[in-house]
Every structure is written in C-alpha cells, then in structure tokens.
C-alpha positions in Angstrom: -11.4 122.8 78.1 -11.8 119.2 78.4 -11.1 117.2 75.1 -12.2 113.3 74.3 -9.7 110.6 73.2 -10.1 107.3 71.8 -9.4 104.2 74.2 -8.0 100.7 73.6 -12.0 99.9 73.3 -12.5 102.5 71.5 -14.7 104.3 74.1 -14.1 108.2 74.5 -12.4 109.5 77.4 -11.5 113.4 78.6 -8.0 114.5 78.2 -6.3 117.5 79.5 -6.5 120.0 76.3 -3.1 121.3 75.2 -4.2 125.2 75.4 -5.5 124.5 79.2 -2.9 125.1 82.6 -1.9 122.3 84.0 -4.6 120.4 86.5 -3.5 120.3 90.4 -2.0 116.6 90.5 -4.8 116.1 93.3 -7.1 115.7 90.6 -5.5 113.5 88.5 -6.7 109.6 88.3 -3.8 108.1 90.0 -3.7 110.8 92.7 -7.2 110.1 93.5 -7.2 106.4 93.1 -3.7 106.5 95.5 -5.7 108.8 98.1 -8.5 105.8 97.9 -5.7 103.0 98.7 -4.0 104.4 101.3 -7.6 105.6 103.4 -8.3 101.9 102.5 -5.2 100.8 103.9 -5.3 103.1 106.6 -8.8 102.0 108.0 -7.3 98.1 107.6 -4.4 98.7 109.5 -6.5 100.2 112.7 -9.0 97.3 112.5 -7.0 94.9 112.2 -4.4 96.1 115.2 -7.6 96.7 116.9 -8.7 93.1 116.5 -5.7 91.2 116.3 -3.2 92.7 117.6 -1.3 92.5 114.6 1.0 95.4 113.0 0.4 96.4 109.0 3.4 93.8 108.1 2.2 91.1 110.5 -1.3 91.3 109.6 0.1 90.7 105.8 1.9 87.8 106.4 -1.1 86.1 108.0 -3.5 86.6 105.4 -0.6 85.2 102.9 0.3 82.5 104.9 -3.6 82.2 105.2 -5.1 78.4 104.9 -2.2 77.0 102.7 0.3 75.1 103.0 3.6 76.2 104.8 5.6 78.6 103.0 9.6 80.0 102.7 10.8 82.5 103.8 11.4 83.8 100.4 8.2 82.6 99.2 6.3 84.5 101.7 8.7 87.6 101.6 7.6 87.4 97.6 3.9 86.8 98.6 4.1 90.5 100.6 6.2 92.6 98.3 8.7 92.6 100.8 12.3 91.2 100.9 13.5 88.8 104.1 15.1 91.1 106.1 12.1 93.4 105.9 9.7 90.9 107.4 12.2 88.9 109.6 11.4 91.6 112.7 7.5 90.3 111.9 8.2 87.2 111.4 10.2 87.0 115.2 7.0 88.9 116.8 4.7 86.1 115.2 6.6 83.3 116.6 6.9 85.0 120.1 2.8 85.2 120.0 2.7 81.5 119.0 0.7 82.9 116.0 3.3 80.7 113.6 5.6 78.0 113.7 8.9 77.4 111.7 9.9 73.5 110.4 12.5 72.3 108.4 11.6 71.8 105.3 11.6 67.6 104.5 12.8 68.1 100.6 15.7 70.7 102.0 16.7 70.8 105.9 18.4 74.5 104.7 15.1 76.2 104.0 12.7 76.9 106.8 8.8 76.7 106.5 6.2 79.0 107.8 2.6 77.9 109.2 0.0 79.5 110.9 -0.9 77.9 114.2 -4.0 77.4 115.5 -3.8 80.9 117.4 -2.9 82.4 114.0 -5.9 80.5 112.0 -7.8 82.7 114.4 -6.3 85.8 113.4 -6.5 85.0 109.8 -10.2 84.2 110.1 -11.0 87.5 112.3 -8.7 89.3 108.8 -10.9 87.5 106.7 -14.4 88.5 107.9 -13.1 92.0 108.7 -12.0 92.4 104.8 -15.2 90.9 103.7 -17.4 93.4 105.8 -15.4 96.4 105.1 -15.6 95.4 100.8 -19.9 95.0 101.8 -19.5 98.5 103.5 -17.7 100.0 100.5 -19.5 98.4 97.8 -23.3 98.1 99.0 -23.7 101.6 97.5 -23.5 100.2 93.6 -25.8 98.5 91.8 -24.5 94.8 90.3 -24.1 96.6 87.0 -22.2 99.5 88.6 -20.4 96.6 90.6 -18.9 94.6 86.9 -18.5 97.8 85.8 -16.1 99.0 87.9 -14.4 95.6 88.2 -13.8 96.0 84.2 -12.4 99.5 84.7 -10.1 98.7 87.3 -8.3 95.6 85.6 -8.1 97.6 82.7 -6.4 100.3 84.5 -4.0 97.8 86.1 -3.2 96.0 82.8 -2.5 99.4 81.9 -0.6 100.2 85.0 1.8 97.0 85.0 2.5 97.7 81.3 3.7 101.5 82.3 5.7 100.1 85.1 7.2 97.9 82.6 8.5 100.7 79.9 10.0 102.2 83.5 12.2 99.7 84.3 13.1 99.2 81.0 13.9 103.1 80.4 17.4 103.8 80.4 
C-alpha cells in the first residue's frame, strides 16, 4: 500500500510503505524520467545525423558554440560536460568539414578560440528548428496549465536533484 508524505510545499506525495516489497526500479521516478531522456536523446541524435551530418558530440558543440562569441577550448569542453581530450576527436572532424574555425586568441596567443563558420551557422540553425519542432511535437498534447505545471515540477525536481548530487560528492 501506497502511503502520502509531506513535500518541501507541503503538498502530499505517495511513498513506498515500509510493510510493502520493494517496487521494480523501472517504476521508480528517476528510472522513468532516465528512460524519457535517453528516448529523447536518442530520437535527437538520429535527426540530427540525419540532417547535419553531425555525431551526438559534434552536434553538441555546435549548439554551444551556437550564435556567440568564440569560445576555448576549455570553455566549450565545460559548456558540453565533457573534458578536452574527449571532444578534441569532434573538434578535428568539425574543422575538416569547415563547420569551425580556430584563432588565436588576441588577449592570450596560448589559448585557441572556437567559431562556427558560416557552414556551421547552418547546422546550428537546422539544430535549432529541429529542437523547437520536436519540444511542439512533445508538448502540444498539454494544456498551458499542464505546460507551467510541469515546468514547476521539473525544476523542483532538479533543485532537488543537484542538492542530492551534492551530499554524494561530499560523502566520504
């Protein structure tokens, strides 16, 4: 049996009961929610190749290089969630496709900046209008109160989900 507790809000929420066996972790929140992401991800990562051209970790660093100004290496490695060497085989394949370009850096001739070329505008535009119709697709079925809903639920969750990350690194 299913019991409520009290939330940070104050709402009630179910909780696994004490006295009941343990649920199948495919059930639980994060499973489910992880399951979402990566069908998410999944479906991006075809389009996208199927569009562009472009590989998971290539298709990432042109949406972060994106319409801004050049970027370092480190900066950009930081923007993905990646370290250098990771995306340095992405960065090469993006430069070979003329997709990027690399400059000095004019404050400090050690660092190296990246920019999207023109040809790599394009892809980030074609990333762009692919995201935007695949969050219409997934969204049009809520209502604009389901919509701010949801929003509220999943920032609450990640606030909740950075803090437990937090007490993990910190856990000794």
């Amino acid at each position: 049996m299913m019991s409520q507790t009290e939330s940070r809000g104050g709402a009630t929420s179910p909780a696994a009961d004490e006295s009941e066996p343990s649920a199948p972790i495919t059930v639980m929140l994060s499973s489910r929610l992880m399951v979402l992401a990566n069908l998410l991800k999944r479906g991006a990562i075809l389009r996208y190749k199927r569009l562009t051209g472009l590989s998971s970790v290539e298709f990432g660093l042109v949406a972060s290089l994106g319409r801004r100004p050049p970027m370092s290496v480190a900066r950009l490695a930081e923007a993905v969630g990646q370290d250098k060497g990771q995306i340095s085989r992405a960065l090469a394949n993006l430069l070979s496709r003329k997709l990027i370009a690399k400059t000095a850096n004019p404050k400090d001739s050690r660092e190296v900046l990246i920019s999207l070329t023109p040809a790599g505008l394009a892809a980030h535009d074609a990333i762009v209008e692919g995201a935007q119709e695949r969050n219409r697709r997934l969204l049009e079925q809520l209502s604009e109160a389901e919509f701010h809903t949801l929003l509220g639920q999943v920032d609450q969750l990640t606030a909740i989900a950075a803090e437990m990350l937090e007490s993990e690194k910190n856990a000794r």
